[in-house]
N, C-alpha and C positions, 0 to 999 in steps of 0.2 A: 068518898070511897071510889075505888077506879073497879069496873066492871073489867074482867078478865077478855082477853077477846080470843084464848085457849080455856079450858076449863080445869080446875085443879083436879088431881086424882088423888082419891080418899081410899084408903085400903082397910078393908073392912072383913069382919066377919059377920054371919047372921044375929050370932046370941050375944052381941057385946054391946050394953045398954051406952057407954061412951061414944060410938059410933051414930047410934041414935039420935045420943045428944048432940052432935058434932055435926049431921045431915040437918039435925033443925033446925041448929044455930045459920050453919049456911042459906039454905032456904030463907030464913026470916030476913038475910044482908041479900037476897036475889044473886046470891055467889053461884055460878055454875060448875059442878062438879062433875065426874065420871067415878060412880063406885068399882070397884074391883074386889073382888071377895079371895081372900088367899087362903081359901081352902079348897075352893074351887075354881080358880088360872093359875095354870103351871107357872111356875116360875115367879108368882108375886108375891112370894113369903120372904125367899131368898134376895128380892130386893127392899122389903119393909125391913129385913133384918140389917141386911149391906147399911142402911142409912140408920140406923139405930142400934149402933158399935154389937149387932150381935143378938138382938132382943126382935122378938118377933111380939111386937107392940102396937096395937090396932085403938082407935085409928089413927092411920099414919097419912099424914097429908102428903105430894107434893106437889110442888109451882114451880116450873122451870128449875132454876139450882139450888130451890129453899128444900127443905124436907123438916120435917118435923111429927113427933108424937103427941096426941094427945089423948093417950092413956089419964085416965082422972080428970077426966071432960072437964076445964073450967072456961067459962069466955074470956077470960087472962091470957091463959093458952091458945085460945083461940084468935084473937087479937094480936100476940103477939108474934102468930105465924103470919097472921094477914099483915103484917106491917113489914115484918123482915120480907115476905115476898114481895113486896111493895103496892099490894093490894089496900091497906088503908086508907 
């Protein structure tokens, strides 16, 4: 696994159990993240949406030019953001 030497940004809200899961999966891989709550930074809904044809879908990872959702928290999903970013 390659250690980020930027950290991803996870776009999150407070009451979304996926999110949760998605912080503690990271966490458990020492992945470094920056949460962003789009309820509360202007402007981060409008960009979780832009990368998810339209859908304001939490959480929304990204890694330089990956972007991905992982609404329906699976570590499938989660794996296979880390791999297309080239994190795996």
């Amino acid at each position: 696994m390659t250690i980020p030497s930027t950290p991803i940004t996870m776009y999150t809200t407070t009451w979304c159990p996926d999110c949760k899961a998605a912080k503690r999966a990271l966490d458990s891989k020492g992945l470094p993240y920056t949460e962003v709550n789009i309820e509360e930074v202007e402007n981060a809904a409008e960009i979780v949406m832009r990368v998810n044809g339209g859908k304001r879908s939490v959480p929304t990872l990204v890694y330089g030019d990956t972007a991905a959702s992982l609404s329906g928290f699976s570590i499938v999903k989660m794996n296979a953001f880390l791999s297309q970013a080239g994190l795996a």
